[in-house]
C-alpha angles and dihedrals in degrees: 000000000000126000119237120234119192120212119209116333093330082116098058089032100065081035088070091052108106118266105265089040091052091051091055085050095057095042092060094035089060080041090053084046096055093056096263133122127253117249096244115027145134141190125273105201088156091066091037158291104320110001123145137186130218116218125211128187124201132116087333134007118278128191130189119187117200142152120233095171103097118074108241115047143014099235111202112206105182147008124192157137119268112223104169145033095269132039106268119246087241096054094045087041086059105054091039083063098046089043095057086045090060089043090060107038084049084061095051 
């Protein structure tokens, strides 16, 4: 099974889902780990190559993006509430950003 890493804040910020949500996150987070693939997903090419995102639905809409394609870990970029139709620039900036960070400290 894979480990989880968390990137950022991605950690405290699925930590601040409600309690029923935050269970669902971590059950398809230890699915993710197993090799498996969570029950609602999709896939994130404008964070990165190979970037999902896992979607949760309970009293609001929650979203966790995350990366399962390198060998050794399951890195999770970023947790978060989504307000509106469509992901906001901030959230998908920020991932982005967290994404390219991994990338470069893996070619080191």
């Amino acid at each position: 099974m894979k480990p989880l890493v968390w990137l950022g804040s991605s950690h405290d910020d699925i930590r601040r889902f409600p309690g029923v949500d935050r269970q669902e996150a971590g059950f398809e987070l230890y699915q993710i780990q197993r090799g498996h693939e969570p029950s609602d997903w999709k896939p994130m090419p404008t964070v990165g190559a190979g970037v999902k995102e896992i979607r949760l639905h309970g009293r609001n809409e929650y979203r966790v993006m995350y990366i399962a394609k390198f060998a050794e870990a399951v890195y999770v970029l970023h947790a978060f509430i989504k307000k509106t139709q469509q992901t906001s620039k901030a959230d998908i900036e920020l991932a982005r950003t967290r994404y390219k960070q991994l990338i470069a400290a893996r070619q080191r």
